[in-house]
N, C-alpha and C positions, 0 to 999 in steps of 0.2 A: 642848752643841753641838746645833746642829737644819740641817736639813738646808731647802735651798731654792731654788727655780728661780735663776737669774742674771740674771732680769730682775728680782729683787726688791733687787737688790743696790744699796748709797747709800755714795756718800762717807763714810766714819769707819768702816765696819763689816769687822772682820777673819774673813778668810775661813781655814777649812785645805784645802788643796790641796795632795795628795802628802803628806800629814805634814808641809807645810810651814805657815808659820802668815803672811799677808800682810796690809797694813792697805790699805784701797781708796782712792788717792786720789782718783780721778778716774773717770769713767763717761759714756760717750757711746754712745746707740743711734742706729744709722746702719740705715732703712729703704728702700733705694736701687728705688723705684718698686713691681713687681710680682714683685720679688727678696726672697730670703728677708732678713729682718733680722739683723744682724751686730751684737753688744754688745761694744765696745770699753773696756778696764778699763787703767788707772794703777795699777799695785799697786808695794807696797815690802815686800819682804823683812823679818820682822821679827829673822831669826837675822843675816843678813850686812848688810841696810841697802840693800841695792841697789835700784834701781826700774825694775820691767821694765811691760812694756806687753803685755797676753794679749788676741788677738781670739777670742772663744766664741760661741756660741748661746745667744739669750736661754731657750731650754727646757733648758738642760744646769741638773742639778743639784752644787750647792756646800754645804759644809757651813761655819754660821756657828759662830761661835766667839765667846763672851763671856768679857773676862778682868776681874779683878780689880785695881784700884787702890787702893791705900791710905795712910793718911799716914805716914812711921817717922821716925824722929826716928837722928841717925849719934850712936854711942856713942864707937865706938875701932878705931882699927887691929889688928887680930892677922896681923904679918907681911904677908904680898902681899895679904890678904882684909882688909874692912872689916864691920863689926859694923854691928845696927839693929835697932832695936827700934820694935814696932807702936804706934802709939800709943794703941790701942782697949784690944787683948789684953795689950800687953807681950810679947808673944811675939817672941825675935829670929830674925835671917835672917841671911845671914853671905854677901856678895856679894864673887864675885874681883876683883883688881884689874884682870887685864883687860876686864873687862865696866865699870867705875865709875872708874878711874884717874884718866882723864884728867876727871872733875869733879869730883874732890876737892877741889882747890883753895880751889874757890868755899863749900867746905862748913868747917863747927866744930863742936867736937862737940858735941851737944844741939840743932843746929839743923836741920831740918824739911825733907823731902822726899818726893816721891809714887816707892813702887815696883808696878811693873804686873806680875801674875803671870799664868801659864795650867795650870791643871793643877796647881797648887800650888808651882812652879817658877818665878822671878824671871825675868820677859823682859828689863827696862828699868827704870833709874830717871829721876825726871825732877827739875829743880831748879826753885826760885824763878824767876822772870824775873828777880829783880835779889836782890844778897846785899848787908848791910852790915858790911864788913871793918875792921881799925883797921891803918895804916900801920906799921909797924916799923922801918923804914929809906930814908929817901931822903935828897938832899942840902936842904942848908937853903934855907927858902924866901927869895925875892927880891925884896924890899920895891918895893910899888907894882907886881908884876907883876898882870895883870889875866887872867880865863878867858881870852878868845882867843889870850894870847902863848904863847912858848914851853912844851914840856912837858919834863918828867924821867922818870926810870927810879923807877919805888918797887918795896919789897915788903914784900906784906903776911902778916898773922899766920899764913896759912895757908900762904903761901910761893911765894901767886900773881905775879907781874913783871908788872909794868903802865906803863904811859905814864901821868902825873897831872899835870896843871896846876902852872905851876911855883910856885905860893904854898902849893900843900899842904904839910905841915910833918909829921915823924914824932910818929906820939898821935895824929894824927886820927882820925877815922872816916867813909870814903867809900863810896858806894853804887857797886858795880861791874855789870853787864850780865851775867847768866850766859851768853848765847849767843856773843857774841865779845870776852866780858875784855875791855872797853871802860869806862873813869870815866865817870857819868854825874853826880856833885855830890857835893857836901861833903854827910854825913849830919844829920840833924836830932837834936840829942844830948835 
């Protein structure tokens, strides 16, 4: 952690304030003539998610904050908590379900994602942009249907529920969107 004026402050750099720890989105110095200058800051919560907006003086000091991201690869479930392991170290971490839950889906085990720590403590995990799942169950595809026609209900190995294009068939394997469980194509086998 090192400590530093708030005019030295840039889009991407997580500050702590209050024991709270915030990621900067946005930054705007507003110099209004022969009036003192006013540093307008975008910040987002990184314990709750929320995104407030703090007007400060460019001479106040803030302490930065540098955290660690790493690659783990997801092992296994143990009850509400999910298992991980480092891919460097092999050292695991063991994250609750409510902090990672609701991205499970998109995940299998032995497959690859970045978790950000501060303090030796798990803030965030982050996923792929895109995962490639295999089909389990949907209904049978509809000879001669083309991408833009209708879609269906599937779900896949992980247990994710999707809309897919109605010519997918179960056994495939489709590339899904991790930001909004969206099909984006038939995978390349």
């Amino acid at each position: 952690m090192a400590s530093t004026k708030m005019i030295d402050i840039r889009r991407g750099m997580v500050l702590n304030m209050n024991n709270t720890l915030f990621y900067c989105l946005d930054r705007d110095l507003n110099t209004p003539g022969n009036w003192r200058a006013i540093l307008y800051l975008k910040l987002k919560n990184l314990t709750t998610g929320s995104i407030t907006d703090e007007r400060v003086h460019p001479d106040d000091k803030v302490d930065v904050v540098f955290l660690d991201t790493r690659d783990f690869e997801y092992l296994y479930k143990d009850g509400d908590d999910y298992v991980f392991s480092d891919k460097e170290t092999y050292d695991q971490v063991t994250l609750g379900g409510d902090m990672v839950k609701h991205m499970m889906p998109y995940l299998r085990e032995n497959d690859t994602c970045k978790i950000t720590f501060y303090d030796g403590k798990a803030l965030s995990m982050e996923l792929p942009q895109t995962v490639t799942l295999k089909v389990v169950e949907t209904e049978p595809g509809i000879k001669g249907a083309t991408a833009a026609a209708q879609t269906k209900p599937a779900t896949l190995e992980t247990g994710l529920k999707l809309q897919v294009p109605s010519f997918i068939t179960e056994g495939e394997l489709i590339v899904v969107q991790t930001e909004d469980g969206k099909y984006l194509r038939r995978a390349k086998e």
